[in-house]
C-alpha positions as CSV (number, residue, x, y, z in Angstrom):
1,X,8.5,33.7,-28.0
2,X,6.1,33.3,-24.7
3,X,3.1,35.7,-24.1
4,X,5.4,36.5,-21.0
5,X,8.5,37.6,-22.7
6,X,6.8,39.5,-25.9
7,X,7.6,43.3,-25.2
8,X,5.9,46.1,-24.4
9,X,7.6,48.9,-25.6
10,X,5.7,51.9,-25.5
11,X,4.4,53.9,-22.6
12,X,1.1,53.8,-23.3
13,X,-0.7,52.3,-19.8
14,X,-1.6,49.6,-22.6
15,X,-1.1,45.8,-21.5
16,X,-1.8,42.5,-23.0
17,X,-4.3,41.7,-20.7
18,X,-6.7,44.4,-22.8
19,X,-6.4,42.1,-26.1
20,X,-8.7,39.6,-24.0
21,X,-11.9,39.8,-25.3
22,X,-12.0,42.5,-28.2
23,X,-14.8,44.0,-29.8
24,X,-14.7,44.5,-33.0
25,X,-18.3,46.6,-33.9
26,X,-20.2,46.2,-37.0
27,X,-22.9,49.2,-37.8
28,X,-25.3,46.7,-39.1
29,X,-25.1,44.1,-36.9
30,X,-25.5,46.8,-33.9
31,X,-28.4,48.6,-35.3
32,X,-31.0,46.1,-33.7
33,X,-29.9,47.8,-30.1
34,X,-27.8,50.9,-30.6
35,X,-24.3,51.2,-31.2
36,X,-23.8,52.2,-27.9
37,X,-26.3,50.5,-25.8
38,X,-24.5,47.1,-27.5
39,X,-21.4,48.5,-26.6
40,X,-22.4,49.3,-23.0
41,X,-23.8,45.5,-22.8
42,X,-21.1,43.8,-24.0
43,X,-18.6,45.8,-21.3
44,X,-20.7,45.4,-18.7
45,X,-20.6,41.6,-19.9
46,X,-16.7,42.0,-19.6
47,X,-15.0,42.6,-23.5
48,X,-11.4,44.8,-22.3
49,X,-11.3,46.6,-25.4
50,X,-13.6,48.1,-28.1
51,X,-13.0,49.3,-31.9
52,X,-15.2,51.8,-33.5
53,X,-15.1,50.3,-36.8
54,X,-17.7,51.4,-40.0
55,X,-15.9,51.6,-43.2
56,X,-18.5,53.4,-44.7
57,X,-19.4,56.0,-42.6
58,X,-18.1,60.0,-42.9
59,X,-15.5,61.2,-40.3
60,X,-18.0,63.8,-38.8
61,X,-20.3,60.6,-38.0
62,X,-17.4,58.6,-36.5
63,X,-16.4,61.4,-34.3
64,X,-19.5,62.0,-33.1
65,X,-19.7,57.9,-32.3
66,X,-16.4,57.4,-31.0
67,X,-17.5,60.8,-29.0
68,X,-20.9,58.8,-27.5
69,X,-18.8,55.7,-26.7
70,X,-15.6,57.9,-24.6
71,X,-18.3,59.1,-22.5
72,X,-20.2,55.3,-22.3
73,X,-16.8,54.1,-21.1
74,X,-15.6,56.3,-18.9
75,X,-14.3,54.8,-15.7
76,X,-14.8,51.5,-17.3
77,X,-10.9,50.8,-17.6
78,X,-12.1,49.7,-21.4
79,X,-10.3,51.7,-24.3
80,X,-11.3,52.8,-27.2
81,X,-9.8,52.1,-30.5
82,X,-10.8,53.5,-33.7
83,X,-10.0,51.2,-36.9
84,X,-8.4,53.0,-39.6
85,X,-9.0,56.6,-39.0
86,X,-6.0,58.7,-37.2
87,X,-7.8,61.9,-38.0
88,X,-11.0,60.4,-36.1
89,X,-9.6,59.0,-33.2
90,X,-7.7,62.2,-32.5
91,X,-10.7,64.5,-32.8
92,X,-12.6,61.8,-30.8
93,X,-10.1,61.7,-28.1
94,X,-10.1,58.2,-28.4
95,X,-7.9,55.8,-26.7
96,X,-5.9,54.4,-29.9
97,X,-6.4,53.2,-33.5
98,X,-6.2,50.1,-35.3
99,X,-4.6,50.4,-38.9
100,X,-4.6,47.8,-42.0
101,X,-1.8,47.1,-44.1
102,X,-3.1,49.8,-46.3
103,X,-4.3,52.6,-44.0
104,X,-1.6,55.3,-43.0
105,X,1.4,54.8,-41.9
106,X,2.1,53.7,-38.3
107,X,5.3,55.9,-37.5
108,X,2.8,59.4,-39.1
109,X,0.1,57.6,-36.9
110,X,2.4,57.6,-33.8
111,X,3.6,60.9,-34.2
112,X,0.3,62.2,-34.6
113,X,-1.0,60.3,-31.1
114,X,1.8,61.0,-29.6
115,X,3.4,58.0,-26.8
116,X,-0.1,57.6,-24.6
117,X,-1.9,56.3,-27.8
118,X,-2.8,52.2,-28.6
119,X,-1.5,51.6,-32.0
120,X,-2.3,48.0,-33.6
121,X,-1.5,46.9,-36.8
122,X,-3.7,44.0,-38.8
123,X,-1.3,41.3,-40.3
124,X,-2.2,38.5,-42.3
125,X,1.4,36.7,-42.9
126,X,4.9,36.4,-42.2
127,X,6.1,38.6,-44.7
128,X,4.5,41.3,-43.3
129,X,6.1,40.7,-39.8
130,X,9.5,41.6,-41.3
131,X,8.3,45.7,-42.1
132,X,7.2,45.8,-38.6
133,X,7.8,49.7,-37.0
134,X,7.8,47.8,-33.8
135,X,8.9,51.0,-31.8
136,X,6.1,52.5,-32.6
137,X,3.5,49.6,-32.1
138,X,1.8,48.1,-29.2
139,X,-0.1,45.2,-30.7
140,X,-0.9,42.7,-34.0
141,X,-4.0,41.7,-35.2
142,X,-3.8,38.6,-36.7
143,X,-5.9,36.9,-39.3
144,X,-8.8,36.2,-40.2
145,X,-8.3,32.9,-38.7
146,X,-11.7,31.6,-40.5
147,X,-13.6,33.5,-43.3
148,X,-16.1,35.8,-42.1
149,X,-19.3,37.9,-44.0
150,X,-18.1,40.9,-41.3
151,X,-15.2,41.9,-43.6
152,X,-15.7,41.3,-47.6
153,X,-12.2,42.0,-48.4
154,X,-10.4,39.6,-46.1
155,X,-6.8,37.5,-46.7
156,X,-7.1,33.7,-47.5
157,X,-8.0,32.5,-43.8
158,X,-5.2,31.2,-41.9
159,X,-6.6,28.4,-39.4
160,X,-4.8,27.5,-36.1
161,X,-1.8,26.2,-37.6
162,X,-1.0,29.6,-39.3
163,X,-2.2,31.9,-36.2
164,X,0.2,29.5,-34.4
165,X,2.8,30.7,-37.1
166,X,2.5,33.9,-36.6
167,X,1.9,34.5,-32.7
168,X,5.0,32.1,-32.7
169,X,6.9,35.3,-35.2
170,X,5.5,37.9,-33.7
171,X,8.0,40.5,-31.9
172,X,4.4,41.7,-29.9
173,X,1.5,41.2,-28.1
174,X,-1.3,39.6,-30.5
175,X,-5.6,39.7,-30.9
176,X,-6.6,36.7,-33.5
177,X,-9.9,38.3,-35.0
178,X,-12.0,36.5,-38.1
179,X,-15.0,33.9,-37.5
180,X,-13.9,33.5,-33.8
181,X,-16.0,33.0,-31.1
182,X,-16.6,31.3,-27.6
183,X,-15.9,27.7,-28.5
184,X,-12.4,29.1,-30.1
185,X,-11.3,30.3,-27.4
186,X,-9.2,27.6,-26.1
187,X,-7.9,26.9,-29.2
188,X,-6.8,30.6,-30.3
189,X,-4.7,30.6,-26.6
190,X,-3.0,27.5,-27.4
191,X,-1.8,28.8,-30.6
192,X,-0.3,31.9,-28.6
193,X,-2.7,34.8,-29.1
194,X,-3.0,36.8,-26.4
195,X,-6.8,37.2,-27.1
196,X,-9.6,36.9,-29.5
197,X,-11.6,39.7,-31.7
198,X,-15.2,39.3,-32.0
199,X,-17.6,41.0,-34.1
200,X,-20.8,39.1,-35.0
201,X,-20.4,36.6,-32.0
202,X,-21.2,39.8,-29.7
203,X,-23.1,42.5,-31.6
204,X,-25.1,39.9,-33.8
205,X,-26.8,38.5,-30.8
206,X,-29.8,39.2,-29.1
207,X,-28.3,39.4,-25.8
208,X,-24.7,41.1,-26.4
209,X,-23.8,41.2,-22.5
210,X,-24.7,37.5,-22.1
211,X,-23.0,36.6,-25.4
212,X,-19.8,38.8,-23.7
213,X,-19.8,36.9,-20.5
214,X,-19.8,33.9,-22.8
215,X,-17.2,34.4,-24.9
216,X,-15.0,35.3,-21.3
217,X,-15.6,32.4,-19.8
218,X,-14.2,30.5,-22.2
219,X,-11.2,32.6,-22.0
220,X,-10.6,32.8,-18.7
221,X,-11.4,29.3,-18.6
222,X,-9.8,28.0,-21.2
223,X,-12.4,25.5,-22.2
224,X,-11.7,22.7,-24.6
225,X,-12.2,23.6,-28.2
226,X,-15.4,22.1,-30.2
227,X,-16.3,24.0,-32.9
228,X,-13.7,24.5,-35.2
């Protein structure tokens, strides 16, 4: 299926486009400048969408950071996504929420957000394509496409050749996330993606907005790939 023909079927003012350049945030690796002063870098260096992830953190402390980051983006165009938590990103009056094969269930999430809401779904093979609630989706995240230290608990890694698979499968709009960064870029397009997921290859730097205008270069100019 083309990135042209892949549907859309929500109303939820969410498009493709916004899978671009996705920022994935790490508590750790944005504790050298502030969540939200490496948040606020990175957009201003031109991610299109951010998700509040921590794994380990209490609900009352998400809230309060998906809170700080609302009112960093506002009028920004970016959303917010919060990974996991439908209980957070409601209170938060965040933008959306990103759920694992494990987290809760994506119609409960939907009905919960209601139809304005960006609902993603992490999937890590073609089996998992078939149990799609497609109604109630806007987006996959596919992967991890390499091993990465960001998330312990990752799927075997599927390379290009299975993110090709998958994008090739998938019934929607798609972010490949795991080990990417700029110099993937062209490849991660070519196998069908509709963008790339970052996490350590923006908030691990010392300069997140330059490492974001970087890593959307590459995108937008669909460099050749060297470092696979």
């Amino acid at each position: 299926m083309s990135l042209e023909s892949r549907p859309c079927p929500l109303e939820s003012g969410f498009h493709p486009d916004q899978l671009a350049v996705y920022l994935v945030t790490d508590p750790h690796l944005c504790a050298a400048h502030g969540l939200v002063k490496t948040v606020e870098a990175a957009v201003r260096g031109g991610v299109t969408l951010v998700q509040l992830r921590d794994k380990h953190a209490d609900d009352a402390t998400l809230i309060d950071q998906a809170r700080q980051l609302k009112a960093a983006l506002a009028g920004s165009g970016v959303p917010l996504i919060i990974n996991d938590r439908v209980a957070v990103a409601q209170a938060a009056g965040a933008d959306g929420v990103h759920l694992g094969q494990g987290d809760s269930e994506v119609a409960e999430a939907r009905r919960l957000l209601g139809p304005g809401a960006i609902i993603g779904l992490s999937v890590q093979n073609p089996a998992q394509l078939a149990t799609l609630d497609v109604e109630a989706l806007d987006y996959l995240g596919l992967g991890p496409v390499f091993a990465t230290a960001t998330k312990g608990d990752h799927a075997e890694p599927l390379g290009f050749g299975g993110l090709a698979t998958l994008t090739a499968a998938s019934p929607l709009p798609s972010v490949a996330i795991g080990g990417l960064k700029a110099a993937h870029a062209a490849a991660t397009r070519a196998a069908g993606a509709n963008g790339l997921a970052v996490v350590s290859a923006i908030c691990g730097q010392s300069d997140p907005e330059t490492a974001s205008q970087t890593i959307v270069a590459a995108w937008r100019l669909r460099t050749p790939e060297t470092d696979a």
